[in-house]
N, C-alpha and C positions, 0 to 999 in steps of 0.2 A: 704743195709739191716742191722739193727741190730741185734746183738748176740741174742738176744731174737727169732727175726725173722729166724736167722741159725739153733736156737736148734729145732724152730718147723719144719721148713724145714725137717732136718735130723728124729723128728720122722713123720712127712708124709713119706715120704722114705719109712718108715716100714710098717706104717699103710695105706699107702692109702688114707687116711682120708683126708676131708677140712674142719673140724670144727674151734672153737677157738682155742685159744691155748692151754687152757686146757681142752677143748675136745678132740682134737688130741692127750694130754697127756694119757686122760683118756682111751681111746681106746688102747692106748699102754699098761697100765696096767692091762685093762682088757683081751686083747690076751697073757699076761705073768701070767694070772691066780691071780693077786694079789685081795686081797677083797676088795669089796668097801668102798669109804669111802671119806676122803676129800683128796685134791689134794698130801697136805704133808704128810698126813695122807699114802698115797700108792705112792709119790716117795722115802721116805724112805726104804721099802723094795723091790722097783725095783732096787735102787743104790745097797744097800746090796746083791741082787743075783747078781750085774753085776759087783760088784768087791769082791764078797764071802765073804762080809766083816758082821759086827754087829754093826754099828752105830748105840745109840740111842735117838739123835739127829737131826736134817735134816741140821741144815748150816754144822755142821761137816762132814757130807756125800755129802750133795751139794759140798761141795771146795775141798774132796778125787777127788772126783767124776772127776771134774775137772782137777785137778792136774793127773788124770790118762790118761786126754785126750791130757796134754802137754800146760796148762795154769794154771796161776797162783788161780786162782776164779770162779762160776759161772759164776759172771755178763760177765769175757772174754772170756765165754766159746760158742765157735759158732759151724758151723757145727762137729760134732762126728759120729760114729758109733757105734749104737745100738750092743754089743755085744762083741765091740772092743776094749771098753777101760778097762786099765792098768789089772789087775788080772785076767780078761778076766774069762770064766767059769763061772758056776751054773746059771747065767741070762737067759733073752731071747737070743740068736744070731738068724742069718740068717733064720728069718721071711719071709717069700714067700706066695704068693698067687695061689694057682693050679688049674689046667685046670677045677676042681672041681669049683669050686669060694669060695672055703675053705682058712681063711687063718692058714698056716701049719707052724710050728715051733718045735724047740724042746729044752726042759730045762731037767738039771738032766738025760740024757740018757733018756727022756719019747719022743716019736712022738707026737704032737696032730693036730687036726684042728678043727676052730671055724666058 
């Protein structure tokens, strides 16, 4: 499987989801509450809560990003954890889906589910 194919792996993981790639991307960003928009357009501020950082940029952020996962780049960047890498905080983490069929998470000290 390619790196590409790991990253979306890991966000199904979270989401649930079996859309494209960047459908399943998108579904991620919108259970982290980010606005819509285009794809870079809302990974740039999902990297940003997930390493509390302000890039404003996105390959700057794509390669932190990375490099907080323990590779040198996006492109070698495979499976991850949502919530887990390097500064860890302010992101989404440990995304769950509950007996509700709600999926629950929590950013900044907030509960929610969608």
């Amino acid at each position: 499987m390619s790196n590409q194919g790991k990253r979306q792996e890991s966000v199904r993981a979270v989401t649930g989801t079996a859309y494209s790639y960047e459908g399943d991307w998108h579904a991620l960003f919108s259970a982290a509450g980010i606005p819509n928009g285009t794809f870079n357009e809302r990974l740039l501020p999902w990297i940003n809560a997930q390493l509390s950082t302000s890039y404003v940029e996105i390959n700057g952020a794509m390669n932190a990003f990375a490099l907080s996962n323990g590779v040198a780049s996006w492109n070698e960047l495979g499976l991850f954890t949502i919530g887990g890498g390097g500064g860890g905080g302010g992101g989404v983490g440990n995304l769950n889906w509950g007996a509700d069929g709600l999926l629950w998470g929590a950013a900044n000290n907030i509960m929610w589910g969608l």
